[in-house]
N, C-alpha and C positions, 0 to 999 in steps of 0.2 A: 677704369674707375667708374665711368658712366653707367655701366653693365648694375651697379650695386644704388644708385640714387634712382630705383623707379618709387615714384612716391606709394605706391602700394603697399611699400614694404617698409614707411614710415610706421615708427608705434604711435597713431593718430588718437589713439588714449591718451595717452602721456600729452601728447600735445594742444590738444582740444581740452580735457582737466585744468595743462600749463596757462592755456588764453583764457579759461571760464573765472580762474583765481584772479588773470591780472585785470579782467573786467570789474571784477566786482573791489577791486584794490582801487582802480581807476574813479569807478564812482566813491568812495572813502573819503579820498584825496579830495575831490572837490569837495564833498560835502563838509571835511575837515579844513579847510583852507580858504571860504568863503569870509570875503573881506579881509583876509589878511594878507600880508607883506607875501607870503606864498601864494597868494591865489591864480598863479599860474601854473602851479606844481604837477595838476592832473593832464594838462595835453603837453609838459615835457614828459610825463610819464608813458602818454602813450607813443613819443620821439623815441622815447628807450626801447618799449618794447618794439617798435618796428625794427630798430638800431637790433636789437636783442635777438628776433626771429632770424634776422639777414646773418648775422654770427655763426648763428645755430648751425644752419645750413655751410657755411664758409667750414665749421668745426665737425660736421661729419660728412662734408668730402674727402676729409685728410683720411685716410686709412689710419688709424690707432694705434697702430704696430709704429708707421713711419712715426708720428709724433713721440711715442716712448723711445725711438732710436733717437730722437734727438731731447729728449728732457733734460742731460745734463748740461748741454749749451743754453736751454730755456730757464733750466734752474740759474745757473750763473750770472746769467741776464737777470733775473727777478731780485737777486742778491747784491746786484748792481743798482740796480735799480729803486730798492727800498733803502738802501744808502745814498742815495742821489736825494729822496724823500725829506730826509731827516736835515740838509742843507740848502735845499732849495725850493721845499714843499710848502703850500698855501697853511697858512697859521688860521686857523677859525675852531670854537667850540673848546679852547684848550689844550688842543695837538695840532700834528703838522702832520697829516697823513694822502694831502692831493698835490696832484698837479697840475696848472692852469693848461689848458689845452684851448682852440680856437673856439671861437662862437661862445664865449662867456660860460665853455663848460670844463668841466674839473675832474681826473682822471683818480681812480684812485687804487694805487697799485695792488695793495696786501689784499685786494677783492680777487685779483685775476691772480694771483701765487696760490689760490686753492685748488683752480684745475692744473696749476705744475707741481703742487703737493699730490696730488690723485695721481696722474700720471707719474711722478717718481717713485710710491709706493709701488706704485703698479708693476713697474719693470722691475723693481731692487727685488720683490717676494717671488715675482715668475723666475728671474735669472738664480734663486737659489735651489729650484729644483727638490725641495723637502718635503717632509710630512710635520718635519719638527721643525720649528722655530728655535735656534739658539739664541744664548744671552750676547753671545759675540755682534750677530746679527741684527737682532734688537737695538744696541748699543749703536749701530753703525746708521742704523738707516733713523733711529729717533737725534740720535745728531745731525742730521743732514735736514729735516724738518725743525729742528730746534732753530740752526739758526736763521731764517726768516720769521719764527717766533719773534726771539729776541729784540731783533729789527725793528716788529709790529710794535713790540711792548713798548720800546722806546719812543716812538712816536705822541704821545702814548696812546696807544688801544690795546686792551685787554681782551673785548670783546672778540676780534677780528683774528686775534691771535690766536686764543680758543680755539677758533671754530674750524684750525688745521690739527686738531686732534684726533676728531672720529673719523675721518680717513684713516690716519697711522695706525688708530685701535681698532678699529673695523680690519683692516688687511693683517693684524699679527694676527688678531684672532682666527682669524680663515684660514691661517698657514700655520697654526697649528700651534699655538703658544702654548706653553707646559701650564701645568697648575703654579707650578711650584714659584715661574716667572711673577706670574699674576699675584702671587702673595706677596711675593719679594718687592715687587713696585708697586701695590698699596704699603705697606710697612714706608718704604721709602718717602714717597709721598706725605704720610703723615708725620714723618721725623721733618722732611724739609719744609712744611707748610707754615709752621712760624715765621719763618728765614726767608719765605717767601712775603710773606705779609709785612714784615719791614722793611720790605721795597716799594712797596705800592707808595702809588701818591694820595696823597693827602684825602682826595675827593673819593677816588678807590676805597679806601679806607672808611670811610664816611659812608658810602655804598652799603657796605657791606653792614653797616651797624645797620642805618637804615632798613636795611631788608631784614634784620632780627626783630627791631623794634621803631619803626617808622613812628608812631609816637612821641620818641624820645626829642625828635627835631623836626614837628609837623610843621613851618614854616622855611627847612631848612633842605636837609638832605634828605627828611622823608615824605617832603613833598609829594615830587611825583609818584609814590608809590601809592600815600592817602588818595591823591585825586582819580587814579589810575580805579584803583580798589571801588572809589566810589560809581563813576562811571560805569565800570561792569554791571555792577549789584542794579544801576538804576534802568537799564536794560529790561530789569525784568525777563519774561516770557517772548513777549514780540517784539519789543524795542521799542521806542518813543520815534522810527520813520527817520527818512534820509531827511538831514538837514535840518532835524528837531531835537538832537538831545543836549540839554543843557548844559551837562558838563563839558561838552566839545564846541559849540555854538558860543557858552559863552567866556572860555579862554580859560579855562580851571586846568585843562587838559596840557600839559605840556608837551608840546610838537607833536600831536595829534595824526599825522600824515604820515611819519617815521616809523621812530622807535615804539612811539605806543597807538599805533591804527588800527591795531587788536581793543585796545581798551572804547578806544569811540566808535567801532564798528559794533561789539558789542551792548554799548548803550542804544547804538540808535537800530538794529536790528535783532536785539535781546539773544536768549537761550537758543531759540529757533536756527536764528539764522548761523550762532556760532557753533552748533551741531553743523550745519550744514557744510560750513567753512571746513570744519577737522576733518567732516569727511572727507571732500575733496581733497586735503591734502595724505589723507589715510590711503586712498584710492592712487593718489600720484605716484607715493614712495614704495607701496607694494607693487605695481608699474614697473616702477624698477627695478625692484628688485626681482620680479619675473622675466626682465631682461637681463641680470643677471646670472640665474638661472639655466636660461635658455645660451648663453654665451658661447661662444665654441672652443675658446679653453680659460685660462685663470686668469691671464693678461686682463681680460673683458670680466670676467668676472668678480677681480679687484675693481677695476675702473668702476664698476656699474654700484659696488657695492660701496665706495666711497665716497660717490655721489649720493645715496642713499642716504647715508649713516651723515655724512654733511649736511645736507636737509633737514631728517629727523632732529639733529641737536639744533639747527636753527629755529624749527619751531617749538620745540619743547621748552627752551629758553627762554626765544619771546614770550610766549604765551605763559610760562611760568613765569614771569619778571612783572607781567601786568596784571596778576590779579595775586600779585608778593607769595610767590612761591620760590623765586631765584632773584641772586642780587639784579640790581639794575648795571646791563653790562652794555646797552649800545647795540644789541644786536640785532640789526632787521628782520622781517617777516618777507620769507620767500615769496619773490611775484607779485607781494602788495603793497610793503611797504612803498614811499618814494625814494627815490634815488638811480641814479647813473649806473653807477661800477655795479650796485648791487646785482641789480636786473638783469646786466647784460651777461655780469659773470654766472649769473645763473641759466641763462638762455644756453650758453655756452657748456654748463655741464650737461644740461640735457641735450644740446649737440652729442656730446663725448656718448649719453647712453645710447642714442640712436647711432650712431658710427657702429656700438656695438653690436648693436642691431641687425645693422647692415650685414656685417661681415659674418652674422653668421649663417650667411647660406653660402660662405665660400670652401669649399673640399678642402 
C-alpha cells in the first residue's frame, strides 16, 4: 500500500484550490459571526478542517476497489444508522438530524451516506458490465439510494437528501441510459410532483412560494431570500471590505456563516471577489473531473464523477438560493460554509478522488 502514498503523486491542485476556498470560508466566518452567539464558529472551523485533511488521507490509504467490496455492509450501517437519528437524534432548527458525540460536538450522519451513496453507485454500474443501462437496473440500484433518501426526508431535510442525486444521475448517465429512460422519468416525475408536494411540511411549502414571490411574506418566509438578494446587489463591484458590510454586520443577514455565506461574502467582497470564488470552485470540479478521466477503469471513474456532479449541485444551489434563483433548501457551500459533518465529509470525498488517483499507476 505504501508503494502508491508518495506525496508526489497527490493532485496537489485539487488540494491546494480545496485549502485556498476553506481559507477564504474561514475568514467569512469570522467576519460574519463577530459579536455573536457564534463567534467562535471560525477556529472550530479550522478544528474541522484539520479533522478534514487527517480523513482525507485515512480515505485514500484504503484502496477503492477494497472499500466498494465492502459498501454493502457500510450501506447497511448508514441505514441503521439514520434510523437510530430519527429516535435518538439532537432536535434543533426543526429536525432531528445529529448526533451528540464528545467535546460538545454533533455528528451528522445523512453528510457521510453521500460517500456510501458514490461508492454503491460505483460498484452496482461496474458489476453490470454494459454499454446500455436497463430499466430493470435503474429500478434496482435508485431503490437502494431511495431509501436513505426517505430517511433524510423524515428527519426533516430536504436539502441533504437531494443532494444523493447527482451521483445516481451522474453514474446512469455514464453507463449509458437510453433516451427513451430519460423521457420516461421526466414524464414520471411530473405526474408525481404534486403527490410529492402534499407531503412537504408546512415550512417546505412556504419555501417554495417564497422563492416564486418572496414579496408576498417579506417578514415571513421570504425573508431570507429579500435580505439575501439585498446583500449581494450592495456588494457592488469591490464589496464594502471584510467586517463592513452592513447587511451582515448588522444582523439583517440570516445565519450569515452557513447557509447564506455566499450572500455576505459577496456583499463585503462585491462582483470581484465572487468571480474569483466560482472560479476556484470552476478549477476544483474540472480537477476532478480530469481525475476522472485519467482513471484506470470505470470503478474510478464513477467515483470521481460523483464526487463531481455532488459538488457542482452543491454550489449551483447554494449560490442559486441566495441571490433567489432556487428554493431555500439548507444546503451548504462546499469548504466554506461552517459546520462539522459538512467539511469533513467533503474532505473525505476528495480523499475518494485522490485514491483514484493513486491507483492509477497500478498495471
Amino acid at each position: 500500500m505504501t508503494r502508491y502514498l508518495r506525496p508526489r503523486d497527490l493532485d496537489w491542485t485539487l488540494l491546494i484550490i480545496s485549502l485556498i476556498i476553506c481559507g477564504v470560508g474561514v475568514l467569512q466566518i469570522y467576519s460574519a459571526t463577530r459579536g455573536t452567539v457564534w463567534q467562535d464558529a471560525w477556529w472550530k472551523q479550522i478544528i474541522y478542517i484539520a479533522a478534514g485533511i487527517l480523513l482525507m488521507w485515512l480515505t485514500l490509504a484504503i484502496d477503492y476497489h477494497t472499500l466498494m467490496n465492502h459498501v454493502f455492509p457500510m450501506y447497511g450501517l448508514s441505514v441503521l444508522a439514520l434510523i437510530c437519528v430519527l429516535f435518538i437524534g439532537r432536535q434543533a432548527y426543526g429536525g432531528r438530524r445529529w448526533i451528540a458525540v464528545a467535546g460538545g460536538f454533533h455528528f451528522q450522519v445523512s453528510e457521510f451516506v453521500k460517500l456510501v451513496i458514490i461508492l454503491l453507485v460505483a460498484r452496482f454500474l461496474t458489476e453490470l458490465r454494459t454499454e446500455d443501462l436497463e430499466g430493470r437496473d435503474m429500478a434496482k440500484i435508485a431503490g437502494l439510494v431511495a431509501v436513505p433518501m426517505v430517511l433524510v426526508m423524515k428527519q426533516p431535510d430536504l436539502g441533504t437528501a437531494l443532494t444523493y442525486l447527482p451521483a445516481l444521475a451522474a453514474g446512469m448517465f455514464l453507463a449509458g441510459m437510453r433516451r427513451r429512460y430519460l423521457i420516461a422519468i421526466s414524464v414520471v416525475v411530473l405526474l408525481v410532483l404534486p403527490v410529492g408536494l402534499s407531503v412537504l411540511k408546512d415550512y417546505q411549502k412556504a419555501r417554495l412560494v417564497s422563492f416564486l414571490d418572496p414579496d408576498r411574506d417579506p417578514h415571513g418566509s421570504g425573508y431570507q431570500v429579500i435580505q439575501s438578494k439585498i446583500a449581494v446587489g450592495a456588494g457592488g463591484m469591490w464589496g464594502k471590505g471584510l467586517t463592513k458590510g452592513s447587511q451582515t454586520q448588522l444582523r439583517f443577514l440570516p445565519v450569515p456563516h452557513t447557509d447564506f455565506i455566499f450572500s455576505a461574502f459577496a456583499e463585503e467582497h462585491g462582483f470581484v471577489g465572487v468571480i474569483v470564488v466560482l472560479a476556484l470552485y470552476f478549477i476544483l470540479i474540472m480537477q476532478i473531473v480530469q481525475n476522472a478521466q485519467t482513471a484506470s477503469d470505470r470503478a474510478g471513474m464513477y467515483i470521481c464523477m460523483g464526487v463531481a456532479s455532488l459538488l457542482l449541485f452543491h454550489v449551483l444551489v447554494n449560490v442559486g438560493m441566495v441571490v433567489g434563483r432556487m428554493p431555500t433548501t439548507g444546503i451548504p457551500l462546499p469548504l466554506m460554509s461552517a459546520g462539522g459533518s459538512n467539511v469533513l465529509s467533503n474532505f473525505m470525498m476528495l480523499g475518494l478522488v485522490n485514491n483514484v488517483r493513486l491507483r492509477r499507476f497500478v498495471n
